[in-house]
Every structure is written in C-alpha cells, then in structure tokens.
Residue frames relative to the residue before (quaternion, step in Angstrom):
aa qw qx qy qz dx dy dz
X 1.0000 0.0000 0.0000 0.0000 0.00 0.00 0.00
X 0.4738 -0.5939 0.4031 0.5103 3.94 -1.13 0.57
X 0.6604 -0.4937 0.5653 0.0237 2.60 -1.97 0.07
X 0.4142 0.7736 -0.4706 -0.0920 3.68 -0.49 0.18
X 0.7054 -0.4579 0.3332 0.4263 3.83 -1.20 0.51
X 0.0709 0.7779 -0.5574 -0.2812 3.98 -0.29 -0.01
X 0.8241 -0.2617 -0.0206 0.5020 3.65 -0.78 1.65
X 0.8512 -0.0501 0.1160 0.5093 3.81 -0.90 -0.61
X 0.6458 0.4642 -0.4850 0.3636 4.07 0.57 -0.98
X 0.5601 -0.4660 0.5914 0.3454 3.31 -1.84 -0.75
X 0.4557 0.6261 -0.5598 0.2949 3.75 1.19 0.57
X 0.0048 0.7583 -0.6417 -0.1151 3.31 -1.00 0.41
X 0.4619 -0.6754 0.5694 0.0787 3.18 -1.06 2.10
X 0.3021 -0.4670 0.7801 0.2866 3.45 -2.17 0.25
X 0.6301 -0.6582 0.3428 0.2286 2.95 -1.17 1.10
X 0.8344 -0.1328 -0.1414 0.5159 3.17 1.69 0.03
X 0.4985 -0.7455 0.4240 0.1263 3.16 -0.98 2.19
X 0.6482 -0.5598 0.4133 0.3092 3.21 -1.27 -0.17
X 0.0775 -0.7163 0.6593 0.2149 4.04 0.08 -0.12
X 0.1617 -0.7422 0.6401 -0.1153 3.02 -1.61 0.94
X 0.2476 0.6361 -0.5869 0.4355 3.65 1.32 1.46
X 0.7407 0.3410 -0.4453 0.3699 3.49 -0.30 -0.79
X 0.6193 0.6287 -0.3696 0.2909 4.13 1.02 -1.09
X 0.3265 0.8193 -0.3810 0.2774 3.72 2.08 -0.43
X 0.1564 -0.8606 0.3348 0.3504 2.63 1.09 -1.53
X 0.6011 -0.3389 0.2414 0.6823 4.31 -0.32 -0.41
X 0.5732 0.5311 -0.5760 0.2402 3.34 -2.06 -0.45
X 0.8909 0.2012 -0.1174 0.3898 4.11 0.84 -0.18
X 0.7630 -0.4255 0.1721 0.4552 3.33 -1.09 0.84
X 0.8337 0.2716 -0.0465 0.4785 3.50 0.59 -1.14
X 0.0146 -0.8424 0.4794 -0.2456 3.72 1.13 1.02
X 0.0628 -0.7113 0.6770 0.1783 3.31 -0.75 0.41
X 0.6852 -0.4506 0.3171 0.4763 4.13 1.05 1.04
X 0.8236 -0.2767 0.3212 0.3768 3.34 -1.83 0.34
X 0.2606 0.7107 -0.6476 0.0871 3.52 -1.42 0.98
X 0.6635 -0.6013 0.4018 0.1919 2.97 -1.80 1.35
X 0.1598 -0.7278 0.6038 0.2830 4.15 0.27 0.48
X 0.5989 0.4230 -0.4876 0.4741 3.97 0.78 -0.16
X 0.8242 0.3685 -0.3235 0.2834 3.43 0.60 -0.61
X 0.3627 0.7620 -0.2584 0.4703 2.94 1.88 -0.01
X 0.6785 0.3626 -0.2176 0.6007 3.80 1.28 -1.48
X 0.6287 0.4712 -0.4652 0.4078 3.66 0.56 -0.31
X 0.5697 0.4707 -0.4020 0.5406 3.77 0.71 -1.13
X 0.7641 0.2925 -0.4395 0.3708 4.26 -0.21 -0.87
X 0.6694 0.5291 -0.3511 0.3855 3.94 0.72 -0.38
X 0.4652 0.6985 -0.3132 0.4445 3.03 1.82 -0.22
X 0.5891 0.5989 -0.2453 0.4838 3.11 1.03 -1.24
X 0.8551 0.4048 -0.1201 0.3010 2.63 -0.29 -1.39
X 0.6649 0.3137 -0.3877 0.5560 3.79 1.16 -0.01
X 0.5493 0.4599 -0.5351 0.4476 3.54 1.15 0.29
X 0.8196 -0.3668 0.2903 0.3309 3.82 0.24 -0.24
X 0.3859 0.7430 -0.3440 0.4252 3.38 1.96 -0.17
X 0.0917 0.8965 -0.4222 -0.0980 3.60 0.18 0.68
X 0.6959 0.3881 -0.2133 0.5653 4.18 1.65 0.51
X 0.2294 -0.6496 0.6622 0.2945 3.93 -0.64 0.66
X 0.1236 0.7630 -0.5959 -0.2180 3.08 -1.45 -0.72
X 0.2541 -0.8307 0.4547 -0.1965 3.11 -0.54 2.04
X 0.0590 -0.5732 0.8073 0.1278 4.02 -1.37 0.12
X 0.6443 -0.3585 0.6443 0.2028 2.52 -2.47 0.66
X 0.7971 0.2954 -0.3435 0.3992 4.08 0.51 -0.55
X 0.3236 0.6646 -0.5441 0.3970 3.63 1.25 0.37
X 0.8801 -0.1553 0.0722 0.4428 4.05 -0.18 1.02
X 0.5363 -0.6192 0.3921 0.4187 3.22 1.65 0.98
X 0.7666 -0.4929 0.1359 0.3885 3.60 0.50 1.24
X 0.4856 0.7388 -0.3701 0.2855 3.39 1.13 0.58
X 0.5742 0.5730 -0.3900 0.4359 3.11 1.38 -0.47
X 0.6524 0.3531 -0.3510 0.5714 3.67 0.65 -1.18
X 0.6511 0.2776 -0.6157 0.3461 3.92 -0.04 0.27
X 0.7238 0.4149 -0.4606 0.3030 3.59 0.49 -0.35
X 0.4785 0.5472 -0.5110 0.4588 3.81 1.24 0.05
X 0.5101 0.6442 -0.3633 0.4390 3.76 0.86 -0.52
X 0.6889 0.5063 -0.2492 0.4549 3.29 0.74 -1.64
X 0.8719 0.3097 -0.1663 0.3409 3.66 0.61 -1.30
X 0.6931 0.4914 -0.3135 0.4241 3.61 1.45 0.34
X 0.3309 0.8178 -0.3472 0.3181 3.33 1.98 0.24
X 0.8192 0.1367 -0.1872 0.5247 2.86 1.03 -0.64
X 0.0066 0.7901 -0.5176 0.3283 3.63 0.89 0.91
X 0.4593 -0.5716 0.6506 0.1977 3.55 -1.21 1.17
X 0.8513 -0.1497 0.1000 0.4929 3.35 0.49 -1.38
X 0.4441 -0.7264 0.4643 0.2441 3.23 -0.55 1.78
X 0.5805 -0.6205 0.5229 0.0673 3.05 -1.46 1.38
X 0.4053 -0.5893 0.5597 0.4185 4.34 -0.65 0.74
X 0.1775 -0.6165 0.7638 0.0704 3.70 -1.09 1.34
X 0.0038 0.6080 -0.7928 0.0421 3.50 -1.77 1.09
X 0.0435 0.7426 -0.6681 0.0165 3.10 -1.05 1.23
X 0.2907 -0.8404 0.4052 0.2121 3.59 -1.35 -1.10
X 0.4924 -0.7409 0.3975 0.2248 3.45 -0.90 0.33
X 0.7726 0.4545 -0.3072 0.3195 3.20 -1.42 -0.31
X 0.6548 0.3092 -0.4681 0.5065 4.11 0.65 -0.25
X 0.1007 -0.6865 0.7198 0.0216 3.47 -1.75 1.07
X 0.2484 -0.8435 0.4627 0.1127 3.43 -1.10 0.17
X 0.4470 -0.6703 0.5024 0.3140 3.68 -0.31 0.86
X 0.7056 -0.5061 0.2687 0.4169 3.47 -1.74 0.30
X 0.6076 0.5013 -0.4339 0.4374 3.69 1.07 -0.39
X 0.4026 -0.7737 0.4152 0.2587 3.50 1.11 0.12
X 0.3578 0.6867 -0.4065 0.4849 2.98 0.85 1.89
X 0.1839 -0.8907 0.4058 0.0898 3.58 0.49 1.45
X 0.1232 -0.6467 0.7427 -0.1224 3.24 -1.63 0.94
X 0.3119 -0.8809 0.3429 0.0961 3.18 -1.03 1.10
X 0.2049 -0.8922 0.4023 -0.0097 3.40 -1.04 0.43
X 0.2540 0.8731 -0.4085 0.0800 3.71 0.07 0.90
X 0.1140 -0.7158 0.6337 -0.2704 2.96 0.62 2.02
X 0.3829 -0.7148 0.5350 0.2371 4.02 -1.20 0.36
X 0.6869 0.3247 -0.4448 0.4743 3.27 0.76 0.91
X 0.5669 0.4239 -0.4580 0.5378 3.36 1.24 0.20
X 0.4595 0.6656 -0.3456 0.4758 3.94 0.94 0.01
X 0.7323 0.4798 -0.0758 0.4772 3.21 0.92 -1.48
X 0.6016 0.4614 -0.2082 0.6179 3.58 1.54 -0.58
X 0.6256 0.4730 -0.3413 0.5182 3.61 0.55 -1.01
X 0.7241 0.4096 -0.3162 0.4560 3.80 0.60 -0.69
X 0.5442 0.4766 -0.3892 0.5703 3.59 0.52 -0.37
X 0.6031 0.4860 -0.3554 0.5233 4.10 0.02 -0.85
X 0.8176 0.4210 -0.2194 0.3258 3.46 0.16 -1.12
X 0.3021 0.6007 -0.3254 0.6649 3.90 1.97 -0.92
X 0.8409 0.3770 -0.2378 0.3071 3.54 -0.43 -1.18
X 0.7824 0.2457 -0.2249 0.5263 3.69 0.53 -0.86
X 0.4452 0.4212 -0.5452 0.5720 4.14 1.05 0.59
X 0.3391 -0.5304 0.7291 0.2684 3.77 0.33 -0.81
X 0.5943 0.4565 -0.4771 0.4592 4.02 0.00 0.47
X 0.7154 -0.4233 0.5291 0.1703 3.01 -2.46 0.94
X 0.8556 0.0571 0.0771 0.5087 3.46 0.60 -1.55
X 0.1907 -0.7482 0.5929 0.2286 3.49 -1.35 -0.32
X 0.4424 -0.8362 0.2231 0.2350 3.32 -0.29 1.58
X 0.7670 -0.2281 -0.1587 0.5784 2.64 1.82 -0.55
X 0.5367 -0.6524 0.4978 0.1963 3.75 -1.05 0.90
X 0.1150 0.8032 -0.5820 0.0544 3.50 -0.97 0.82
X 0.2510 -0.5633 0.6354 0.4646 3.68 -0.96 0.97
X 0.3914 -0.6641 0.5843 0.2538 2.99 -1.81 0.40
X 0.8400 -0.1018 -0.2643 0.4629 3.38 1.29 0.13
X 0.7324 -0.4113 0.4305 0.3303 3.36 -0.61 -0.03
X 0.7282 0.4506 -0.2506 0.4515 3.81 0.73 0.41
X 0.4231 -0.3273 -0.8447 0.0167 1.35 -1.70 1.82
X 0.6798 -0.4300 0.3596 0.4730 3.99 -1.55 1.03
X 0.9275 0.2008 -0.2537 0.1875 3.67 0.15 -1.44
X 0.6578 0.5345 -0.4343 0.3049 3.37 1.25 1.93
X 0.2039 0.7565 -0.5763 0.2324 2.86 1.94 1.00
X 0.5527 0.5398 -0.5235 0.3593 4.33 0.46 -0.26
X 0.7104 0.5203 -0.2793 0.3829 3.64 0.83 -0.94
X 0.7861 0.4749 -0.2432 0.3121 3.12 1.53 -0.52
X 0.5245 0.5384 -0.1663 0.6383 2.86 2.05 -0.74
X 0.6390 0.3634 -0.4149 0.5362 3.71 0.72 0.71
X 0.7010 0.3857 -0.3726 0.4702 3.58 1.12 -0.40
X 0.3076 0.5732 -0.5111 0.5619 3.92 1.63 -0.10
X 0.8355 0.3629 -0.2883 0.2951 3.37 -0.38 -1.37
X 0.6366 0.3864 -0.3824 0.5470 3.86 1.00 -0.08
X 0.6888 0.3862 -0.4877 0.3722 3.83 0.57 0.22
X 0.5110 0.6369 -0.4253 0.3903 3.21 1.50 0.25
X 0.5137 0.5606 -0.3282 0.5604 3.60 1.69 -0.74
X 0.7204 0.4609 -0.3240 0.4044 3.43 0.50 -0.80
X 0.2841 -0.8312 0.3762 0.2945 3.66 1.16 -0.63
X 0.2402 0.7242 -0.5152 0.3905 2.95 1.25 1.45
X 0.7322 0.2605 -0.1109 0.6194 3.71 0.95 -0.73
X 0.2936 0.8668 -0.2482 -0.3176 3.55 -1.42 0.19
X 0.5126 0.3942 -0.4969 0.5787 2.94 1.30 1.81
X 0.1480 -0.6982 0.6612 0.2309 3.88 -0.67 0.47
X 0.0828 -0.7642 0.6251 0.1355 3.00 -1.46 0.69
X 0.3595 -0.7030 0.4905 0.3689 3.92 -0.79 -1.43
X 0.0565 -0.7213 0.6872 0.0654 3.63 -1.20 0.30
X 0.8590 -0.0724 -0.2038 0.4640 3.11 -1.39 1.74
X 0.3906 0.6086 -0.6292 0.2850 3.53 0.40 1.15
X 0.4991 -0.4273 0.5888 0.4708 3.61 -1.84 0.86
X 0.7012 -0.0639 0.5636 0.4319 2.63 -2.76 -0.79
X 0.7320 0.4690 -0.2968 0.3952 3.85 -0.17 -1.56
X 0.8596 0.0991 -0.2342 0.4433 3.54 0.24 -0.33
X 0.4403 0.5088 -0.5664 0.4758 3.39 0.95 1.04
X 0.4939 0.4989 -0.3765 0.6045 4.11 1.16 -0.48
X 0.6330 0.5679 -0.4294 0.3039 3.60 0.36 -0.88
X 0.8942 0.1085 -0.1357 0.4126 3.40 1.04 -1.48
X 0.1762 0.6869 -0.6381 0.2998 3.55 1.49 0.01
X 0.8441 0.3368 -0.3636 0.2046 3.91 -0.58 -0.43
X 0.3558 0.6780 -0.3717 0.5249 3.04 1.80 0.08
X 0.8140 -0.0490 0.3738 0.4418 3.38 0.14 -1.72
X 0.1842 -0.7564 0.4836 0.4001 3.78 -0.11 0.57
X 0.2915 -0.7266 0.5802 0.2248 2.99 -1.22 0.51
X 0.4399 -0.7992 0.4086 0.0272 3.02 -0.88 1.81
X 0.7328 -0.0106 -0.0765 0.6760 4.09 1.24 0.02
X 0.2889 -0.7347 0.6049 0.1042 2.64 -1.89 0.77
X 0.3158 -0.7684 0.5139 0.2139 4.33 -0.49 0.57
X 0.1795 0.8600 -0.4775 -0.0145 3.26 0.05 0.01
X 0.2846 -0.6329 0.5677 0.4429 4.15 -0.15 0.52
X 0.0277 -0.7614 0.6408 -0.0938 4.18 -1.40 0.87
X 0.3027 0.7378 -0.5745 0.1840 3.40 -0.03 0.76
X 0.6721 -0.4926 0.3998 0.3818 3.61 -1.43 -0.37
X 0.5252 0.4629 -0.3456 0.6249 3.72 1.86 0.16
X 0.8864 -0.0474 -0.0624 0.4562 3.39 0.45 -0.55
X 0.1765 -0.8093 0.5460 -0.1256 3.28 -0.49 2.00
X 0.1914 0.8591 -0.4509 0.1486 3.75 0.93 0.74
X 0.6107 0.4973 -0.2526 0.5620 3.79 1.68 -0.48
X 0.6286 0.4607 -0.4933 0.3863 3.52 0.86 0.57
X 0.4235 0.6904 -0.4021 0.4270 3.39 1.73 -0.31
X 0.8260 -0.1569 0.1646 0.5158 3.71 0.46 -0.89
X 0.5238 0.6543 -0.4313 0.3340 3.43 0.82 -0.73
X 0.7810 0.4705 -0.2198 0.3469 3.62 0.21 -1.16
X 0.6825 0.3217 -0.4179 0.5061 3.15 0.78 -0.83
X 0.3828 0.4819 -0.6732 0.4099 4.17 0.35 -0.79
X 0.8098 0.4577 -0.3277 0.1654 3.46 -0.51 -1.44
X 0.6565 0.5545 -0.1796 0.4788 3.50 1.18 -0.69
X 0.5450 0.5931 -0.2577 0.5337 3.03 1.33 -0.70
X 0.6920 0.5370 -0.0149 0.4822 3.62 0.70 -1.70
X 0.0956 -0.8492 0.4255 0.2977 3.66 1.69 -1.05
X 0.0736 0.8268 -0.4985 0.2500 3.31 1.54 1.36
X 0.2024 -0.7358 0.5655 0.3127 4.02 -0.16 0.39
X 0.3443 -0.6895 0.6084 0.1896 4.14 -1.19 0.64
X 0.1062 -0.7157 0.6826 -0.1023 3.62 -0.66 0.92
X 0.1425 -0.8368 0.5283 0.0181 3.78 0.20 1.44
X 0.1693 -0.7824 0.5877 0.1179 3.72 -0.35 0.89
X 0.8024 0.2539 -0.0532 0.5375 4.36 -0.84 0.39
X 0.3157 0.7897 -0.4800 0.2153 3.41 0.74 1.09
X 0.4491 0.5600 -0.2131 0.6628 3.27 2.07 0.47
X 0.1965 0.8391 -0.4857 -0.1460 3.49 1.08 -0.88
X 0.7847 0.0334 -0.1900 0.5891 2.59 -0.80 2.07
X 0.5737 -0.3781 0.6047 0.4027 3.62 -0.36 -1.51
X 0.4564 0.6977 -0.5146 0.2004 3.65 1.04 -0.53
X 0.5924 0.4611 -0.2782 0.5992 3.58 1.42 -2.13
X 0.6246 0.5663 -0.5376 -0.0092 4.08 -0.65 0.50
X 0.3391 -0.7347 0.3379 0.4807 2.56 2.19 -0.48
X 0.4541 0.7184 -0.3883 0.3563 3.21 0.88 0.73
X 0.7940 0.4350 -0.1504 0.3971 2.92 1.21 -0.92
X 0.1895 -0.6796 0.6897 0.1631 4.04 -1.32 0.70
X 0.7206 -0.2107 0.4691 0.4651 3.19 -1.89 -0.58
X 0.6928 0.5461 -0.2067 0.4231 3.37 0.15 -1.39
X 0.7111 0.4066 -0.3268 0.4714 3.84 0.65 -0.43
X 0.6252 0.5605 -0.3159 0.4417 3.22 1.68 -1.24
X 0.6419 0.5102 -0.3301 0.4677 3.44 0.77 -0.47
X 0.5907 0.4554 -0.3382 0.5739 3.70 0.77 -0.78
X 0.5285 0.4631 -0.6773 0.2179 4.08 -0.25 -0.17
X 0.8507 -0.2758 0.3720 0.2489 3.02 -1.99 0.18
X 0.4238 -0.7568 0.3516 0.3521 3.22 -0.31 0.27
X 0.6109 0.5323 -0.1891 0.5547 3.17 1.97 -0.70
X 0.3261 0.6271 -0.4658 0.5324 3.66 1.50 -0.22
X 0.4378 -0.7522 0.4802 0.1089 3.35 -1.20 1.66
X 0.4864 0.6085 -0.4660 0.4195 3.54 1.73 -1.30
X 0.6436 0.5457 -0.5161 0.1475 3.82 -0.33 -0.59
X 0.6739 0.5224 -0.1879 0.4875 3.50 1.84 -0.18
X 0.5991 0.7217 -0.2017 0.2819 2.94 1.88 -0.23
X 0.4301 -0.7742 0.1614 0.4353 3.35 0.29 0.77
X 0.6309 0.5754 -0.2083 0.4770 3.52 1.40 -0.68
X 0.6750 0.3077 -0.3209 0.5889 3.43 1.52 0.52
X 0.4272 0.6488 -0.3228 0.5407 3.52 1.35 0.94
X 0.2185 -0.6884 0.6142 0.3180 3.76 -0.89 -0.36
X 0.3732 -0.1383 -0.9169 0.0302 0.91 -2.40 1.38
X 0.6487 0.6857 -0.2626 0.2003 3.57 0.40 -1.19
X 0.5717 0.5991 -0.2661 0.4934 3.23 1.52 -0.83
X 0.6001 0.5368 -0.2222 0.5499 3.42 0.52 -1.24
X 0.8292 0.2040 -0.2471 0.4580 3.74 -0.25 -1.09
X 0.5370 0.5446 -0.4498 0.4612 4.02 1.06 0.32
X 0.6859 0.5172 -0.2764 0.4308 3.51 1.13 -0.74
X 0.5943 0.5424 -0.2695 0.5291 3.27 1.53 -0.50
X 0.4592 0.7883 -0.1945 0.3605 3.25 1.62 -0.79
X 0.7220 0.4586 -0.0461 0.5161 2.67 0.49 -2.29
X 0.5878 0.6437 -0.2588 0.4162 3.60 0.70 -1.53
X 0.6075 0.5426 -0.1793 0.5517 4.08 0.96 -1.13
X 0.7223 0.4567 -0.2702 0.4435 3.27 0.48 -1.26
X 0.4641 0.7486 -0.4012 0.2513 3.72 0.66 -0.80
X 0.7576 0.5648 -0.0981 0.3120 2.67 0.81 -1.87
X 0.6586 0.4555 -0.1812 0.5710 3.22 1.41 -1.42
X 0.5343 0.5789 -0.4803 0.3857 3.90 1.14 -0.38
X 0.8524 0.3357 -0.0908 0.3905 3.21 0.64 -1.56
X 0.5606 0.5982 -0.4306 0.3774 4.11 1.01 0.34
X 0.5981 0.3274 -0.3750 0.6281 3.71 1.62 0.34
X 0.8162 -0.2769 0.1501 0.4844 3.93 0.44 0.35
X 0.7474 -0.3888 0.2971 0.4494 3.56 -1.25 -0.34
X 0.1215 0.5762 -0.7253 0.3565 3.66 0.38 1.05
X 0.4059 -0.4849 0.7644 0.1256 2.56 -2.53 1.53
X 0.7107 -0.2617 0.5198 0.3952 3.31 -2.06 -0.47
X 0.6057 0.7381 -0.1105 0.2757 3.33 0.76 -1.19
X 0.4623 0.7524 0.0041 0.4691 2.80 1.46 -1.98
X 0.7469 0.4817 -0.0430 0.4563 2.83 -0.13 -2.30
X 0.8580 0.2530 -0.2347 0.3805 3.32 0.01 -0.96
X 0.5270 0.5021 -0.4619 0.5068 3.82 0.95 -0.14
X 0.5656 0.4686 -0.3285 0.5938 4.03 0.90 -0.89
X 0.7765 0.2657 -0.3365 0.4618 3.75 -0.60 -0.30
X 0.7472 0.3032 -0.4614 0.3700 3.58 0.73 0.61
X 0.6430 0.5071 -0.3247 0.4732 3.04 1.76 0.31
X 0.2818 0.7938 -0.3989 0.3625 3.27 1.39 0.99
X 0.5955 0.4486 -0.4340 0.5057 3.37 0.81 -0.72
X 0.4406 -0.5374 0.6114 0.3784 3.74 -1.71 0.08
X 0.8120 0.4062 -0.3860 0.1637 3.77 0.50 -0.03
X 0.5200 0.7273 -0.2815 0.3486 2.85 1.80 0.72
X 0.3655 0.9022 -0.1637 -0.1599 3.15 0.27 0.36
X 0.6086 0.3556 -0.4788 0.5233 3.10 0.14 1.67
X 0.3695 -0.6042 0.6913 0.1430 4.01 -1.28 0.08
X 0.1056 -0.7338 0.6633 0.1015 3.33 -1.02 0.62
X 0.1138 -0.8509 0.5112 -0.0412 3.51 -0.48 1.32
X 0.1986 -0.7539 0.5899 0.2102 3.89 -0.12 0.43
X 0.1073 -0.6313 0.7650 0.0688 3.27 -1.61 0.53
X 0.0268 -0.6850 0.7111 0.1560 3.67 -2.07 0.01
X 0.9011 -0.1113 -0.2898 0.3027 3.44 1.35 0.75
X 0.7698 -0.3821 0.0262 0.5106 3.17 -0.78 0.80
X 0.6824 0.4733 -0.3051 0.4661 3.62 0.87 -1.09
X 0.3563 0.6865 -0.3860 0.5028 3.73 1.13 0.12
X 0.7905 0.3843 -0.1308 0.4586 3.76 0.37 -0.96
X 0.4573 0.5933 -0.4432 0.4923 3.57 1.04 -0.24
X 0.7620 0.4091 -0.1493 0.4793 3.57 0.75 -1.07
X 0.4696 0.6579 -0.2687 0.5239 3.12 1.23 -0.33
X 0.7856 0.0884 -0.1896 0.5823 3.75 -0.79 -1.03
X 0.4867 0.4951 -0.6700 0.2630 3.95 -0.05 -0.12
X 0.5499 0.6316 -0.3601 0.4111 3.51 0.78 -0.77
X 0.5855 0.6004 -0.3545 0.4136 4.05 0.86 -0.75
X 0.8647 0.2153 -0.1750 0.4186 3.47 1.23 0.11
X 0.2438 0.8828 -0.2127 0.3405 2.56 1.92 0.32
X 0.0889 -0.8253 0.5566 -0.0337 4.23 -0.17 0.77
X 0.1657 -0.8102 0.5452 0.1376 3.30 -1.04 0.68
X 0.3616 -0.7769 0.3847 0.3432 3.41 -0.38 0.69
X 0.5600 -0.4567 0.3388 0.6026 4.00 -0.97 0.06
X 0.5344 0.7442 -0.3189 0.2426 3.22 0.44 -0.90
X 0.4927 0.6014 -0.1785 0.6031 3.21 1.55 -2.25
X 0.8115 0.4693 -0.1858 0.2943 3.34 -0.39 -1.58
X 0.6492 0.3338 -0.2792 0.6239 3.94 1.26 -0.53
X 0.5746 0.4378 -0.4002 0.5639 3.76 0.46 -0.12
X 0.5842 0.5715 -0.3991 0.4157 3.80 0.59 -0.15
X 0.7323 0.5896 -0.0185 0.3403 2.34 1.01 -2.01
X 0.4041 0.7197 -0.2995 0.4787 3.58 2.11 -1.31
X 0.7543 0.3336 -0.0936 0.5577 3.44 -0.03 -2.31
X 0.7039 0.4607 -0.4665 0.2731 3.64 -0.24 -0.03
X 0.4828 0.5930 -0.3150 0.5621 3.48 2.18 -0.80
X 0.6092 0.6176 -0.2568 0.4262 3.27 0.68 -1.38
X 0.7719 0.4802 -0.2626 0.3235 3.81 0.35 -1.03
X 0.4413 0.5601 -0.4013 0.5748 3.24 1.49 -1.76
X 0.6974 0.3532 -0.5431 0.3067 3.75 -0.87 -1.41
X 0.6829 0.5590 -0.4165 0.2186 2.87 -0.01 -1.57
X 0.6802 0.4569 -0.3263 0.4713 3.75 0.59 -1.33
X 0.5231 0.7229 -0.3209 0.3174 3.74 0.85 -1.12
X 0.7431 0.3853 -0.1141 0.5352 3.01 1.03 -1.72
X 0.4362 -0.6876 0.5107 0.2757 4.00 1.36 -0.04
C-alpha cells in the first residue's frame, strides 16, 4: 500500500490505518454496540498482512478495551505495526467521559496505555481533545517530557483550531494533526489545512465514512435496527432531515463509484478525503476481516477531476436541498 511522510518526523503512514472505536465494544456512552474481541483480532491481523501498516486507538474507546485488545492482536506480530493512541478523555463510574489535562493525570493515562498495548513506546501520543481549552499548555509540556523520557515518540493532536495549535507549537512541535474530514463535514479546508502545511504539521483525517452513512450501506430500516447502545441513533446525520438527504446522497454517488470500475460508495469517500496533498493518511475502522479487502484497495485509489466535480455537483445539490427544509 502507498506510503506517506507524516509532517516533519520519519513516520511513514499507509495511507490508510486502521481505527479501533467501534472494536471498544458495549459498556459506554459512545459504543458503537456489541463486539466480538476474536473478531476484532482477526479483522486487526487482517490488516496488517494486507498492507495496513498503523492502528489508531484511545484509552476511552470501551473504557480501555480497545488498546487492550490491539495489545492482544500485535503481540505476536512479525512486525509491530506504528500504534497512535491518546490522552486526556477519562470516564466516571457510569462510564461517561469528561476530560482532563492536568500533568499528572497525563502522566498516568500514559503509563495505563504502555501497559494494556503491552509496548515500550508509543509512536505517537495525541490529546484527543482539547478540554478543558485552558490546559492544552499543561498538557503539551507534560507530552513533551515523556518524549525526553522515551516513553512517547511523536506528539500529535485531535480536534484542535489554528488558535490552539499557534498556542502550543512553541512549546513543542506538534508533529500530527486529527481532524474528523468527510464529505458532510469539510471544516479543515476553511483554514485548518493550510495552517498545517504551512507549519509542516502532517493531517491524519479520522470519520471519512462518517459513521458508515458515506458506505452505501445504509437505509432507514438499518438506522432503525442499530443497537440500542450504538451512539449513531443520536446522531444528527442519522436523524431527519439529514438522514433522508444522505440516503439520497449515497444513492447519487453509486453511479459515479461504479462508471470507472468496481468501486463501492465507500471507496469514494475514503479517496476524496485523501485528495488533498496535505493529508496524509485516513483513519478507517473495521470489525471484520472481510471489511478490509475493501478497505486498503482504496490506498491506491485516484480520483479523476471529473470524479471530484460530480462530487462536488451532489454535494451543492444536498446543502440546497436541506436549505430549502
């Protein structure tokens, strides 16, 4: 699979990694429902002998289960895969997270995490959000001493502005950005991307499917069937209006998937966020193995201009539509 540079370090990313939210499994606010941890280790070893060379995980993905089951399935790995997790979301006893980036609760959250991968280091460390705003300095100075310590070695971020990426760049470069990036929500083309290029900040898009809506998988009829513990039922983009004009969405797209070859819906959307040059990589989740076949084909995947204005056509086309209500 390609390859790309992420900002200033010496990692080089497949263009698309593996998310590991939905593999959390039930038991928390933001669940993506019931999951098999066997099928879970089969889908991440999948990857990884298909060309998937980086997981990327949190400690609140299933109240630390995901990063123990990514632990579980690279242990025995020829070659260990670049692990990116993150910091700063905890969760209370109802298992409902709220954040926190004091430097000793940083300093704990990182140790926990070492422990349930089973690994020496973490390649790279990310707050995952930004809250509360006025201790992203405390946190991004204690990141930057577990790098001295060689416990971490790149720090990056998820969901930070321009403003509070300037805030700490002088602290510590900051070596990635997360950003959610999909064809519903395109808020890093406003300013985010270039800052980052500019800064030689590398972009790691997270939800370039959002959710599953862009896979073309989904009807009404599925939306209604989720889990009850499945968070999308609260999302707004699986709700009306939004639901309705995404399905029509998705339904458009088809057409343009399949007139250059056997491309899914799916496809399409992981490629059209890896179009820009400053992105480089997509974070794509899987929960089974047969999930990933479809997946890395996409690591080489081009869109033509053509693709890209016909996107661009139905994406005008939708907004109205909501506009008009």
């Amino acid at each position: 699979m390609q390859t790309r540079k992420l900002g200033w370090t010496d990692l080089n990313l497949s263009t698309v990694g593996l998310g590991t939210w939905a593999i959390g499994g039930a038991g928390w606010k933001f669940s993506w429902g019931p999951q098999d941890d066997r099928e879970s280790i089969s889908t991440i070893r999948r990857a990884l002998e298909k060309g998937i060379n980086w997981i990327d995980t949190a400690p609140v993905y299933g109240l630390g289960h995901s990063e123990e089951v990514v632990g579980k399935a690279i242990k025995e790995s020829r070659d260990r895969p670049i692990i990116a997790t993150k910091c700063s979301r905890l969760w209370d006893k109802d298992g409902n997270p709220y954040g926190c980036l004091k430097k000793e609760s940083i300093r704990s959250e990182v140790e926990r995490s070492l422990r349930r991968l089973k690994i020496e280091v973490i390649d790279l460390y990310q707050i995952h959000w930004p809250d509360p705003d006025e201790d992203i300095e405390e946190a991004w100075s204690a990141i930057k001493d577990l790098i001295k310590e060689g416990k971490v070695r790149y720090a990056g971020v998820s969901n930070f502005s321009v403003e509070q990426l300037r805030r700490i760049q002088p602290i510590h470069p900051v070596a990635s950005l997360q950003p959610p990036y999909s064809m519903l929500e395109r808020g890093i083309e406003e300013e985010l991307l270039h800052y980052c290029s500019a800064n030689n900040i590398g972009v790691i898009v997270y939800s370039p499917m959002q959710k599953g809506i862009l896979t073309g998988k989904f009807t009404r009829e599925r939306v209604e069937n989720l889990p009850r513990d499945d968070h999308r039922r609260e999302d707004p983009r699986f709700q009306e209006p939004e639901l309705s004009a995404n399905v029509k969405l998705v339904e458009d797209l088809r057409s343009i998937a399949e007139r250059s070859g056997d491309r899914t819906v799916a496809q399409l959307a992981i490629a059209w966020g890896l179009r820009h040059p400053e992105v480089t990589a997509a974070i794509v989740g899987a929960r089974h193995p047969y999930q990933i076949e479809e997946t890395v084909a996409t690591g080489e995947m081009m869109l033509s201009k053509e693709d890209i204005a016909a996107i661009d056509t139905l994406l005008n086309k939708r907004q109205k539509a909501l506009d008009l209500g």
